[in-house]
N, C-alpha and C positions, 0 to 999 in steps of 0.2 A: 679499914673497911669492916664492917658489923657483917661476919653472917653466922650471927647464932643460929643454932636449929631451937628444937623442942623437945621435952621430953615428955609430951602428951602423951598416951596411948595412942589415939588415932593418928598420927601424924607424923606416919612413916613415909608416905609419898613425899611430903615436904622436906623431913630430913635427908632423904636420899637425893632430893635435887642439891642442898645444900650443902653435903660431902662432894657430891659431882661440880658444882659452883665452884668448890674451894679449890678443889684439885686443876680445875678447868685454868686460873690464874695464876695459882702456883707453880705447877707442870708435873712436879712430886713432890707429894706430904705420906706419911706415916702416919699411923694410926695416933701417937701422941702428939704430933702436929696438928690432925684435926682433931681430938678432943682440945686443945688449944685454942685453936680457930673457930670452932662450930660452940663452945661449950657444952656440948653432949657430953654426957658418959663415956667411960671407956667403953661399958659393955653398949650399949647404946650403936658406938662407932665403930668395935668390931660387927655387930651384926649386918650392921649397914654394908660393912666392905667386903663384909663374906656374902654377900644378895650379891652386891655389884659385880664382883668377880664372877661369880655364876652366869648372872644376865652376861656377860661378856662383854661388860661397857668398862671396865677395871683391869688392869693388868698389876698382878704383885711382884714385884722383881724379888732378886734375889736377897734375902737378908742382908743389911748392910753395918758391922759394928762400929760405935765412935766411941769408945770411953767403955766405962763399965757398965754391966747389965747386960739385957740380952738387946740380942741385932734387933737394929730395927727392920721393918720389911714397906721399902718404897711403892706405894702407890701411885701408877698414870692412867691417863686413859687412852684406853684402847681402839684406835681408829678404825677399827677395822668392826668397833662394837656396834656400830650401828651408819646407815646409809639414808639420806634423802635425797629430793629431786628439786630444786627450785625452776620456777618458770616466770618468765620476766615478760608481760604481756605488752609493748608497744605499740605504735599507731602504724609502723612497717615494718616490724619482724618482733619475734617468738624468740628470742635467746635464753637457755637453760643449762644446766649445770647439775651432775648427780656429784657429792660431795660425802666424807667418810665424816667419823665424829668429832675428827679434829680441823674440819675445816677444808682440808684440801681434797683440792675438785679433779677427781677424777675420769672426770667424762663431760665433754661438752657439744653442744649443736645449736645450729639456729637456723632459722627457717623463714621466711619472705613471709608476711601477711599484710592483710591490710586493717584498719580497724575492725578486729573479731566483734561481733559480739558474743555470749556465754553460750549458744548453740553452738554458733559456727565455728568457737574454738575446740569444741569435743574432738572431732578428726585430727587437725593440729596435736592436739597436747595431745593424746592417744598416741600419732606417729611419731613424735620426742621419746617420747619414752620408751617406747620400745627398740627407737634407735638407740639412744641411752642405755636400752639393755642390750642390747646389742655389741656396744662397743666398751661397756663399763666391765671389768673384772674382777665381779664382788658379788657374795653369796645374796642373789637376790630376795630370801628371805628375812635377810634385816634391812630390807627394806620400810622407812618407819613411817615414811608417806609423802606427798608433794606441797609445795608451795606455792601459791601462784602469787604474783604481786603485779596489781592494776593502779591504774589512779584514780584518785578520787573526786571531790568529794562524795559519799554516798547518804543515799536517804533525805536528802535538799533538792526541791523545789526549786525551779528555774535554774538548778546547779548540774543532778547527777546526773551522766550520759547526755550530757549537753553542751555544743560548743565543740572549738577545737583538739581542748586538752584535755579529754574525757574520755570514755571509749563507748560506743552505743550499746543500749542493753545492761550495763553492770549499775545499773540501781542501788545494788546493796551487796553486801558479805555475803548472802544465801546462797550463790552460784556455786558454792564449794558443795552443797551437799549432791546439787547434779551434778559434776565435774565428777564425785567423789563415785557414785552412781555408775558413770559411764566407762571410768577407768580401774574401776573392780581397787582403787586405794581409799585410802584417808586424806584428804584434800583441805589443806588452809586456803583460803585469799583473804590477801589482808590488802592495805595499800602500800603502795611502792616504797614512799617514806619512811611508814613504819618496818618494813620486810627492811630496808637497806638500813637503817638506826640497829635492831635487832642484827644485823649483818656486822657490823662494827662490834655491836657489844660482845657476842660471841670471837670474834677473828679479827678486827681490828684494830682499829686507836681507840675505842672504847673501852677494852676488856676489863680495867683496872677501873673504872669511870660509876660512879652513882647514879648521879645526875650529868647529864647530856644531850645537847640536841645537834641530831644530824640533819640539815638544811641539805635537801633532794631540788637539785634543777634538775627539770625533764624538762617536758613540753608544756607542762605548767610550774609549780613551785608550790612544794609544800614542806615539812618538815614533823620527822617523826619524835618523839619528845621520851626522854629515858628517862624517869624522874624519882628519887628514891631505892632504885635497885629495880623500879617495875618499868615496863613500857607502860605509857597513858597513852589510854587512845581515844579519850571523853568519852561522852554518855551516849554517842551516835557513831563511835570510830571515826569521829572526826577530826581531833585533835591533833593543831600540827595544820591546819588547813591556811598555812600565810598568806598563797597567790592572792588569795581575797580580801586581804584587810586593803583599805581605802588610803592611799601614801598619796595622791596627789584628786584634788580638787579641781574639778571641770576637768579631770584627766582623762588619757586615754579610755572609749568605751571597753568594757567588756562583755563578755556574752552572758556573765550572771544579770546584766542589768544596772550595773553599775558604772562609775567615770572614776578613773585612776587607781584601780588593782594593780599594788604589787606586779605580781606575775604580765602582769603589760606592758614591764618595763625590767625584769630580771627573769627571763628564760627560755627555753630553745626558741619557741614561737618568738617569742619579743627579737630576739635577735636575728631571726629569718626575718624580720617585714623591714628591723632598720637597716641590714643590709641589701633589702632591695629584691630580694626573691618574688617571680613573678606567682607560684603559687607555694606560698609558703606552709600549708599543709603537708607538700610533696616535698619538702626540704629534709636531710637527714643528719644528724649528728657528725658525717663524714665531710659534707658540707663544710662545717665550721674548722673542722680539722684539714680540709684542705688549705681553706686562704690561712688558717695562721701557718700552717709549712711557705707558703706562698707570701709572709709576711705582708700581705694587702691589709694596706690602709682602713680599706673602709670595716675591718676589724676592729677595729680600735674607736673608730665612732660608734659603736653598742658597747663595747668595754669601759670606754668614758663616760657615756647615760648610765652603765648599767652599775657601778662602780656606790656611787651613792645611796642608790636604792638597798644595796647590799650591804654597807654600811648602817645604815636607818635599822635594815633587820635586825641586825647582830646589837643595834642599840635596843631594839624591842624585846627583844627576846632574854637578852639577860637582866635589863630589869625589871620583867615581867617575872621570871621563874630563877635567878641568880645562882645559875650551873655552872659548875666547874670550866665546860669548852664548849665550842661553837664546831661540828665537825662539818664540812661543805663536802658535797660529793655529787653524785646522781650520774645523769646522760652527757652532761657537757663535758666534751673531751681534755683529759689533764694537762693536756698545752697551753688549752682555751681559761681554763679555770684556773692556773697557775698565774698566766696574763692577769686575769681578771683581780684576783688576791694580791698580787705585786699593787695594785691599785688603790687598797683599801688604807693603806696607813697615813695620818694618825686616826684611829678610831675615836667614836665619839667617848666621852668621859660616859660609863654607866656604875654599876653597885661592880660590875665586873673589873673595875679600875683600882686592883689592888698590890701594893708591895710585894705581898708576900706571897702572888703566885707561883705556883710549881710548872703549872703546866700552860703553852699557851693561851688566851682568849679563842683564837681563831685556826683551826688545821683541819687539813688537807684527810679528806679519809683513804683509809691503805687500803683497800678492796682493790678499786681499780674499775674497770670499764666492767667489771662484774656486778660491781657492789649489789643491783637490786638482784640479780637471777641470783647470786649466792645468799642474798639474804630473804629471799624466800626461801632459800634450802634450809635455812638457818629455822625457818620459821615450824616447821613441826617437831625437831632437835630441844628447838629452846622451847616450846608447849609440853616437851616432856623432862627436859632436866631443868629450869630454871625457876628457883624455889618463888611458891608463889602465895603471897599474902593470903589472899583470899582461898587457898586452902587453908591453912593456919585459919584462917576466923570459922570455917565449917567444921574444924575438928575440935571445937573449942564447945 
């Protein structure tokens, strides 16, 4: 894995995400281990570690000697350096999670709604958080800010806040700066996909990963894209929008205006109508987790439609962008999706059909029934430690 830093003048912010990067995968490096890893200067990577340790995002253990010369002095990081909020916005409930810097979530709530729009969610996310402060036991001014994660798409015409797998109102990303406004924080919204991708790459089956894409069933289907070491999120924060590419001809309508989306045939919605739900808006992820404990049949007729559509993506997707793994995750409950992944093999032949892999094509992300609320918590954590190109081209 490349993560040189710089030895530009200007481009201290970037190296200190990328001492925090290295240490982040490692768990403890020495200051000669990351002049190793980073290619920084020695002086370069003490200064860096002596900031970090200050800010209180670094802890330096106690010297440790192997051989000759002096000890060396291990560096981790400090969970306790820093605190966010994620908020996980669905179509009937608010679930959220305050999290320390390494991941673990320390405080959790969730709350009945019904599709918020970005008014009606200020009271909501106000009383989270404050329950959050309430019940979390952490000095609330490292506090670094909140994440929210919605679905998408946004800024499309006949698409955003339209339909059943949208939520009304959230048009665009700009709802974070009133959210931000009304909750006296710093407020990300990103989309669910990309918040729960971001989730993995910080805390999950990601962590060590380049390139990766983590495939998000919810109520639609989308998929957030790790590509290079960056999230892409294309030119509209759209990127990752799969519900909508066109898989079957004269196929099922959808609400974009189109016949045979994806997403009509691979996600929560699709699986509430072929099991027969009389209002399948009102259907909920515990739903589906009930008939599979329940071992009912007619589980398994969406699992067998839904099986090849899932297949077909993992075909598009890796020889479209030819990533290391394919990580599935989202709303559909892990009994449901376990079924569903038992279904998939043999995969089709793609560029991802090689000898010599390491790691599998296709797994399971480790979050869990969290993954989007903790990867929105992830998402102002990794906006401030996760080295990021495009500073490097402003300091240049």
């Amino acid at each position: 894995m490349n993560l040189s830093g710089t030895n530009l003048e200007n481009a201290g912010l970037h190296n200190r995400r990328v001492v925090m990067e290295a240490i982040r995968i490692h768990k403890r490096l020495s200051r000669a281990d990351l002049t190793r890893l980073t290619e920084l200067t020695p002086q370069t990577i003490s200064n860096i570690t002596r900031q970090l340790v200050e800010m209180g995002v670094l802890i330096a253990l106690p010297p440790e000697r192997a051989g000759r010369g002096q000890p060396a002095v291990p560096f981790i990081i400090n969970p306790d350096g820093a605190y966010s909020i994620g908020i996980q916005l669905n179509h009937h409930g608010l679930n959220a999670v305050a999290a320390d810097l390494s991941g673990a979530i320390v405080a959790r709530g969730s709350l009945a709604v019904d599709r918020l729009s970005p008014a009606e969610a200020i009271a909501p996310l106000r009383s989270m958080v404050e329950q959050l402060q309430r019940s979390a036991q952490f000095d609330w001014q490292r506090l670094i800010g909140v994440g929210v994660a919605i679905p998408g798409p946004f800024g499309v015409d006949a698409m955003s806040a339209i339909g059943p797998t949208t939520l009304p109102g959230w048009l665009d990303l700009s709802a974070g700066k009133q959210l931000s406004a009304a909750l006296g924080l710093p407020v990300i919204v990103a989309n669910d996909a990309s918040a729960a991708a971001i989730g993995e790459r910080l805390y999950g089956a990601g962590q060590t990963l380049q390139n990766f894409v983590y495939l998000y069933i919810g109520e639609g289907l989308g998929a957030g894209l790790f590509l290079n070491g960056q999230m892409f999120e294309g030119s509209a924060n759209n990127a990752g929008e799969l519900g909508h590419i066109v898989v079957e001809r004269d196929g099922r309508a959808c609400y974009c205006g189109n016949h045979g989306c994806l997403e009509r045939y691979l996600s929560l919605l699709a699986a509430y109508e072929v099991l027969g739900f009389t209002q399948p808006a009102q259907a909920t992820p515990a739903d589906l987790l009930s008939l599979s404990a329940k071992g009912t049949k007619k589980l398994d007729v969406w699992l067998d439609e839904a099986a090849p559509y899932l297949r077909q993506a993992v075909n598009m997707l890796e020889c479209m962008l030819d990533i290391e793994t394919i990580i599935v995750g989202g709303l559909l409950p892990r009994p449901v999706l376990e079924r569903l992944m038992q279904r998939l093999e043999p995969l089709h032949v793609s560029v991802g059909t090689r000898a010599d892999r390491k790691i599998p094509r296709l797994q399971l992300g480790m979050i869990g029934e969290d993954t989007a609320a903790l990867g929105a918590a992830a998402l102002p954590i990794f906006n401030k430690l996760n080295p990021s190109l495009e500073l490097l081209r402003k300091s240049k």
